[in-house]
N, C-alpha and C positions, 0 to 999 in steps of 0.2 A: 393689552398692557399699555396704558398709555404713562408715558415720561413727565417729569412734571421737573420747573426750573424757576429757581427762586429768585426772580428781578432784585434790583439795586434797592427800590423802595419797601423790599421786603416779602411784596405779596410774590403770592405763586402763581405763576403761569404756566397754562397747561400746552401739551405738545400739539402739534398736529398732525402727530403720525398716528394714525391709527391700524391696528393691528386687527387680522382676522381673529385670534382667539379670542379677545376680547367679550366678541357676543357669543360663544360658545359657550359658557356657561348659564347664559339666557336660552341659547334652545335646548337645551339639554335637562332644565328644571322641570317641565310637566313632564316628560316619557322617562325619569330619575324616580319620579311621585308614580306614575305606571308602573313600573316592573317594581319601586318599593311596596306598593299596595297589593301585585301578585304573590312577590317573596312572601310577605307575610301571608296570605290565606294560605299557601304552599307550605309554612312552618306550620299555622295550625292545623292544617292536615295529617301532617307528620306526625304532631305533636299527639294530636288525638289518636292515631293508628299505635301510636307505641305507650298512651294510657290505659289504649284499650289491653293490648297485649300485655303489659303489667299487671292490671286486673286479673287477665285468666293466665297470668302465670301464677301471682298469688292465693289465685283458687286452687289453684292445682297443689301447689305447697300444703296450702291450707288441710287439703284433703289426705296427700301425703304422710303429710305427719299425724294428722288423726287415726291411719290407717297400722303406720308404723308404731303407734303407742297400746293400737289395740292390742297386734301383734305381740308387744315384747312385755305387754301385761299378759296375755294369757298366755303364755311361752313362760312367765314365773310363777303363775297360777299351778298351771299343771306340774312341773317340778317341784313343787311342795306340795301335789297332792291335793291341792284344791280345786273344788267346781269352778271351770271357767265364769260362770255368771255372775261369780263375785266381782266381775270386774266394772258391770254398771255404776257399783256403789263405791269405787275408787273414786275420790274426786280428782277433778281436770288440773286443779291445782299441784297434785301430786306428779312429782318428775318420773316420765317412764325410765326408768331407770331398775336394774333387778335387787340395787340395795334399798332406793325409795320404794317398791312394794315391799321388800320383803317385811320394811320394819312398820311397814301403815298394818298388812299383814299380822304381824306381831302384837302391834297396838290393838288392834280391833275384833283380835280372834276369838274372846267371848262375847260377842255379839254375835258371831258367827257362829257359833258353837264349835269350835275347831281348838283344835289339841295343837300347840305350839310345839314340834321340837327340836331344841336347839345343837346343832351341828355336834356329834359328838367329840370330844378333843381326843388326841391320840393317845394311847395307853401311852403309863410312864414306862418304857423296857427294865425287867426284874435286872436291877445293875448285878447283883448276885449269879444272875445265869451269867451275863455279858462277862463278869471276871473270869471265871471257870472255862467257857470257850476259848478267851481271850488267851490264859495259861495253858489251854491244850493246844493252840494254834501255833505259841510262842515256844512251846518244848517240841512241837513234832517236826520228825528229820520227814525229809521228802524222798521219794526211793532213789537210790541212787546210780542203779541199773538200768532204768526203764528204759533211760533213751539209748544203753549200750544194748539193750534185749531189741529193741524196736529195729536198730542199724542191725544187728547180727539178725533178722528173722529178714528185713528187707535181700539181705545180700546171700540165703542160705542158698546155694545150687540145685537142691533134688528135697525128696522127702524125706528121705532119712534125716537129713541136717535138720529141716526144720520138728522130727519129731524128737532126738536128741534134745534138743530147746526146748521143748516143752514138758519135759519128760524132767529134764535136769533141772526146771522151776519146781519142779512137784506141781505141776497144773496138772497133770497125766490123770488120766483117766481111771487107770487101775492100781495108784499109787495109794 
């Protein structure tokens, strides 16, 4: 770093102290341009080991997913009943997806010779029975010993007691 002091007439005069750092940026520009020129073959080194590993990850995806769409086409092939082999003629276009076949399926089932059919919907319930249940469920008493028969049969002492009990329901045997 050298000092610099601006005389009466204006011009600049320079110092005479001179400073070690000064040249330190002059020896320091060719071995700066050295390890700049290594960094770089060292990034594209880098550079290239991890294009390459992108490559064969996107193969791998690639394959992946061709594998999984075969899969979930013929996973809705056979659920409806149809011969897997129809799934060549699926084009790539079409989303593996089980509502995208089912409706290409649909579209295309006389070319195929295939009987479409469609999901049946669920019976309407005969409202006529449902009233008539509904009125027998809504008038019937529910017994209203059971759980006093249930507690006295838990607690009877001997067999007498408990054939008493049963005897006096009219469940008996010989009644």
């Amino acid at each position: 770093m050298r000092l610099t002091k601006t005389t009466k007439d204006g011009s600049v005069a320079m110092s005479n102290n001179y400073q070690d750092w000064d040249d330190e940026e002059d020896d320091f520009e060719q071995p700066r341009q050295q390890s700049d020129s290594d960094l770089l073959k060292q990034l594209r080194k880098e550079l290239k080991t991890k294009s390459k590993m992108l490559n064969d990850m996107e193969t791998q995806l690639s394959t992946i997913k061709a594998e999984q769409r075969q899969s979930t086409i013929k996973s809705v092939l056979e659920s409806k009943g149809v011969s897997p082999k129809i799934a060549k003629f699926i084009p790539q276009d079409i989303e593996p997806s089980a509502e995208a076949v089912n409706s290409w399926i649909e579209e295309n089932a006389e070319i195929f010779g295939l009987t479409v059919t469609t999901p049946s919907e669920q019976e309407e319930p005969n409202l006529a029975t449902l009233r008539q249940i509904d009125a027998v469920t809504a008038n019937a008493q529910t017994p209203a010993g059971a759980e006093d028969l249930l507690l006295r049969i838990q607690q009877a002492g001997s067999a007498e007691e408990l054939e008493q009990l049963i005897y006096a329901q009219g469940g008996g045997y010989g009644s």
